[in-house]
N, C-alpha and C positions, 0 to 999 in steps of 0.2 A: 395393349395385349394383356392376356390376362395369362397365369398357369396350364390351363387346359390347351390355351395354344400353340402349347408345346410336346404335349405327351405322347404325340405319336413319334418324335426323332430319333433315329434309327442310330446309331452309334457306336464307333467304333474304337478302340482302344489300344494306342502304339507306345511298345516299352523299347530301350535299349540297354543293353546289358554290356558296360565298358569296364576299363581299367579301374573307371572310381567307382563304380554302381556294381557289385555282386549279381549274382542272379538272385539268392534271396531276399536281399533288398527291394528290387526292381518287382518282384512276385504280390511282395507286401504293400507294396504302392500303389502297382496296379490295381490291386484289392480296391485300393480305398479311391482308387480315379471313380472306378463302376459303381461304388457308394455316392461319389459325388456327380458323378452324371446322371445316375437316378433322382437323387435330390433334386437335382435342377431340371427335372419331370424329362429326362432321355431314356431309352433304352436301351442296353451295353448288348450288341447284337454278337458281336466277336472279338476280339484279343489279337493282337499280331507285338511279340517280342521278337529282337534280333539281339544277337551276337556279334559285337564289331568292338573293335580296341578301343574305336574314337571315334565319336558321329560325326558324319559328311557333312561339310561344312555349306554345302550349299542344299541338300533334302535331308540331312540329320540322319535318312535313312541311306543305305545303299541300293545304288538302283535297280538291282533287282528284285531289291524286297519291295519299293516305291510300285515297280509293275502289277507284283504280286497283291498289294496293297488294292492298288485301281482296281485290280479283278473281281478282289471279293468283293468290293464296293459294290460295283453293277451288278453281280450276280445274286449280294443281298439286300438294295434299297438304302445302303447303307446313303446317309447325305450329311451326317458329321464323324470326323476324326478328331478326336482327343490326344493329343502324345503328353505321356505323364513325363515331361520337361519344359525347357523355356525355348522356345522355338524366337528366333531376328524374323522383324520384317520379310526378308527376302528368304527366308526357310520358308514359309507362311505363304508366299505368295508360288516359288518354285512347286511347291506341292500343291497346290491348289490348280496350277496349270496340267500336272503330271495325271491328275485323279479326274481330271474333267470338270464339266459342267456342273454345278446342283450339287457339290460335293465340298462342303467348308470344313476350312484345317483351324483348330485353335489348340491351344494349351493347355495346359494344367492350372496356371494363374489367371486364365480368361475365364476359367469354367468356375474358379472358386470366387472371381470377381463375379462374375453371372448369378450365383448364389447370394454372396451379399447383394447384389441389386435385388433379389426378390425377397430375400428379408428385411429389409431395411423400412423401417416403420418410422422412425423419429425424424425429425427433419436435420439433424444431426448426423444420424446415420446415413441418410440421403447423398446430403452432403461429403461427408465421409466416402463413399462409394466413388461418386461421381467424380470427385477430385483423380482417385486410383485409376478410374477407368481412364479416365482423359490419359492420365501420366505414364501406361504401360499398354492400352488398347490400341487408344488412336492412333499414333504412330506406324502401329501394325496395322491398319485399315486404312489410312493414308494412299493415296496414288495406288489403289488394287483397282482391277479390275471394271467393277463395279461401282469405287469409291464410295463415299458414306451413306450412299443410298442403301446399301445392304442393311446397315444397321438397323436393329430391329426386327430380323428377319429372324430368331430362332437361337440356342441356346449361345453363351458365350458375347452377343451382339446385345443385349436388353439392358436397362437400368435408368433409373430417373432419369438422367440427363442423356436420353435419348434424342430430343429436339435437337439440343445444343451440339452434339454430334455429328451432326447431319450441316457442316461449315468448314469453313477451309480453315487450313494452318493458323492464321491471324487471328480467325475471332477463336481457336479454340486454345492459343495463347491466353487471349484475354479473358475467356472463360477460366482457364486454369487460377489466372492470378485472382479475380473476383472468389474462383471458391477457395481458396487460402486465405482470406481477407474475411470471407465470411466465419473458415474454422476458424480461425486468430480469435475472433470475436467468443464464438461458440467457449473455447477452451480459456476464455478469460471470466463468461458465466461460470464456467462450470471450477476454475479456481474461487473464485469468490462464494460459491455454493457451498466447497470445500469446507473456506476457512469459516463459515458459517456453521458447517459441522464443526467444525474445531472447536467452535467455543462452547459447542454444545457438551463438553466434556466425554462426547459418546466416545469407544471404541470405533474402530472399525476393519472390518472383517470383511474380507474379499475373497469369492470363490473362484480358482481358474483352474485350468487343467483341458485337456485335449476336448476337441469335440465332441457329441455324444455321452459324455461320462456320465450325464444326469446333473449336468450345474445350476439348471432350471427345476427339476424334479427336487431336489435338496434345498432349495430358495423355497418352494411354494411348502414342504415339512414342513422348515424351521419356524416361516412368518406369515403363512395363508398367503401368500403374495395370488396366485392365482394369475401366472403368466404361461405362457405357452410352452407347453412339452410336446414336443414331435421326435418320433427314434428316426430323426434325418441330420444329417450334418449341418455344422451351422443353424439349427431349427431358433436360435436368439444369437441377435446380433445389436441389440440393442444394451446397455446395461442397467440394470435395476437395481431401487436401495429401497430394503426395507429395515423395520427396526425388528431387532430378535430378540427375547429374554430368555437370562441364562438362566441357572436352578438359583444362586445366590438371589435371585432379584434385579442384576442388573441387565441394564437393557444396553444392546451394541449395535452398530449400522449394520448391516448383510448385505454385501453385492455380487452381485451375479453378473459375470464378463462373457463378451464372447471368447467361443473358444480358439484354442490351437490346433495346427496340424503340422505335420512334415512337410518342409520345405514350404512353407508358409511365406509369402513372396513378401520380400524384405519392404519393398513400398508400400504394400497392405498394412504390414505393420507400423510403416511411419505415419500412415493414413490416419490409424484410428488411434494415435497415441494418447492425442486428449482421452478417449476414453478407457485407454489401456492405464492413464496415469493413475487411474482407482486401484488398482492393484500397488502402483508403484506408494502411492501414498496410506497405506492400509496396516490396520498394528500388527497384523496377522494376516496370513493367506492360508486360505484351504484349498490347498491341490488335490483337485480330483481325480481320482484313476478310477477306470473299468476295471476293477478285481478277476473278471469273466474274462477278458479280454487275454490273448495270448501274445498279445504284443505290447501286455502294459506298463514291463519296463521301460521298452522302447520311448511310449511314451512319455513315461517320466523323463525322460531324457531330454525330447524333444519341449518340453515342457519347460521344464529347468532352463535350457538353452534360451528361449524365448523370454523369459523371465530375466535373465541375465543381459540380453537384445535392451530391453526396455528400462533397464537401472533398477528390477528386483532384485538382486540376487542374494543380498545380505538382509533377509525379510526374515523375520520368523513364522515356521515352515510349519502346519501341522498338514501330514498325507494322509487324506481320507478315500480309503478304500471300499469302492460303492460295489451296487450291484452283486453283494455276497449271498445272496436269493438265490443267485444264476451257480454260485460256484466258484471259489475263490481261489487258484494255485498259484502267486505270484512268486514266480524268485528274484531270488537279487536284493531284497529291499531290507537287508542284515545292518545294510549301514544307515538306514532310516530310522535306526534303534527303536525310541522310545516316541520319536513323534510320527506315530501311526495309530489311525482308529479304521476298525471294519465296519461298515453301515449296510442298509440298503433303506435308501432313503426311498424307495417305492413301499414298503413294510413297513419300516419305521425299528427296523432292526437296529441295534444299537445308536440309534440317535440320542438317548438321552446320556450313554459315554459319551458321545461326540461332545454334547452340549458343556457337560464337566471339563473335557480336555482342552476346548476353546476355553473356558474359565480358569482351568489352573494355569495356561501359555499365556493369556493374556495379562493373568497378576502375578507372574513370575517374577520377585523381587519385590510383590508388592504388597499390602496388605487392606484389611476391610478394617478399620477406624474410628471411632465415636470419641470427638472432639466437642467439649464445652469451651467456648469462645464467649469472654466478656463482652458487654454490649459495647466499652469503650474500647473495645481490640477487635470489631466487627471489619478493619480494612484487613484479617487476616483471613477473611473470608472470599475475598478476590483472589487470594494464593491460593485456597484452595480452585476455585474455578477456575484458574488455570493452569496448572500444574497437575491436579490431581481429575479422580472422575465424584463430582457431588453426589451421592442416593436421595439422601433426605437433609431436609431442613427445618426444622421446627423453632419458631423465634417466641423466648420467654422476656420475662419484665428484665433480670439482668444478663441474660445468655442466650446467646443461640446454642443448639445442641444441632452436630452438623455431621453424618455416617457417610466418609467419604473413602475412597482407594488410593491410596498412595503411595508413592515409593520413598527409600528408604531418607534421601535429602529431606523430602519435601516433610516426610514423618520427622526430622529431626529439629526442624524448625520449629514445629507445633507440639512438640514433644510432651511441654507443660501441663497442656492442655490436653490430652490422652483423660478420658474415664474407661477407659476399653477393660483395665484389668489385663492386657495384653498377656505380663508377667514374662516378655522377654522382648529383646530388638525387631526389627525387621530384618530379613534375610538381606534385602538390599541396600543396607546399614556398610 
């Protein structure tokens, strides 16, 4: 099946507003359900929030609102319900008996996994998905109704391993374990890729931050990369590296992650760690925020949180503030002092501060070098390729002349050897 064979689903959208969920919380999330059931080619026909201390443990709704629910269903074609939470098996299934025929209940984490199955390009990604689905879908499709023949019938239900789906309990055990056995693999390439950039002496620089921010849009500025922009959620789910160069000359890895959101379901995130762990291995992160956005602290929040989920949280931080085209009034972000630059990476508005401020964070303690090294002291020349970032190398009859970035140790071992004319320490001395 392809996109188009979903654009007609009619869609419906249930919030509850309890003791831990505000009503303006629960308003804001809703928002962004109807972004993502549009994403995922549905149409948000109507809204139904309730008021209740504690959702009912067996319809999450109260049953009278569950009546009210069915009605509007019939009376507007409605044939999917979204509730912006995490609905048990037997929620899932009670409401699906309460709404009738032709009427499927899924989640908030079924609808964002539905998503990533239809952006999922790499076989990585694939992968990735498919494991998620199995580990938080199946279970809820398990002994319904219909049982796994549904699958594939329309939003929520789609994604590569859709065959594989369509089996009982047993082989979709074994399926589970086979795609954990294959990501094992996958995230041992993609270590060994790593330390392959490692020894490249490159930086590297990781873009993350909420969905939408433009983290695709800023990748293809920086380095022509020329990947996919879509104003949809999720629109990459893949992650990309390209090389960037700074104004100094030097060149640094850029990658572009998928994004975050609220309430981001904890095993999506264990899902795609391998590819999350670009962020976590990165000398800097540029967190992106919608500056337009009136919920971008929020974001940041949610951002950070996730970040600290995955073993960033002690990264060095620069916040780029996109989208100042549209109109920028963010508050809050007093305590972000100095590491904050404004952009719109669709104009090209302050990208070339951006480009500087990635360059001063990243040689923070460090400096740019020009080191004569004797032909007979050329194994000082491995310190610097690992320890330091090489620019240039130019080899004479009795010296290399070698312009590299270093901090202040590595500068003190080669200190000798300095032609720079410096005329003082390094700061990280």
């Amino acid at each position: 099946m392809n996109e188009q064979d979903f654009e007609a689903v009619r869609g419906a959208l249930v919030g509850v507003v309890t003791r831990d969920r505000d009503e303006e919380e629960v308003n804001i999330s809703m928002g962004e359900l109807a972004r993502l059931l549009e994403t995922a080619g549905g149409v948000p026909v109507f809204s139904m929030i309730q008021n209740k201390e504690a959702p009912d443990a067996r319809t999450y709704l109260g049953s009278g609102k569950v009546a009210e629910l069915a009605y509007y269903c019939a009376t507007n074609d409605v044939t999917l319900v979204v509730f912006d939470c995490e609905l048990s098996p037997s929620q899932i299934r009670n409401l699906e008996d309460a709404l009738g025929d032709g009427v499927r209940v899924i989640d908030r984490s079924m609808l964002i996994l539905d998503i990533f199955a239809l952006h999922a390009e790499s076989s990585e990604g694939k992968l990735q998905v498919e494991l998620a689905q199995l580990k938080y879908t199946a279970p809820r499709l398990l002994g319904r109704g219909g049982a796994l023949s549904r699958l594939g019938g329309g939003i929520g239900t789609r994604g590569p391993g859709e065959s594989q789906l369509e089996t009982d309990r047993r082989h979709l055990a074994r399926r589970v374990h086979a795609l954990e056995q294959a990501l094992a693999e996958v995230a041992e390439n993609r270590r060994t890729q790593r330390q392959a950039r490692d020894r490249s002496g490159l930086s590297r620089v990781a873009i993350v931050g909420y969905t939408n921010a433009g983290k695709s849009t800023l990748l293809n500025r920086l380095t022509d990369a020329n990947i996919l922009v879509a104003d949809k959620l999720f629109a990459t789910l893949d992650p990309t590296t390209r090389q960037c160069r700074l104004p100094g000359g030097e060149t640094v890895l850029l990658t572009d992650t998928v994004g975050f959101i609220r309430n981001l379901p904890h095993h999506l995130v264990h899902a795609f760690k391998s590819t999350l762990e670009e962020a976590v291995s990165a000398d800097l992160l540029l967190v992106l925020v919608d500056a337009s956005d009136k919920e971008a602290a929020r974001q940041i929040e949610v951002t950070e949180g996730l970040l600290a989920d995955i073993g960033a949280a002690d990264k060095k931080v620069l916040y780029v503030f996109n989208k100042c085209d549209l109109g920028a009034a963010v508050p809050g972000v007093g305590r972000l002092r100095d590491s904050v630059v404004y952009i719109s990476a669709t104009t090209g508005q302050g990208v070339d501060l951006l480009l500087g401020k990635i360059e001063d964070m990243l040689h923070d303690g460090h400096s740019r070098v020009t080191f004569r090294i004797p032909n007979e002291k050329q194994g000082l020349l491995s310190v610097l390729y690992r320890d330091a970032t090489v620019e240039t190398v130019e080899y004479g009859d009795e010296a290399a002349v070698v312009t590299a970035i270093v901090d202040g140790k590595t500068y003190g071992r080669l200190r000798e050897y300095d032609i720079s004319d410096r005329g003082a320490t390094d700061d990280g001395e």
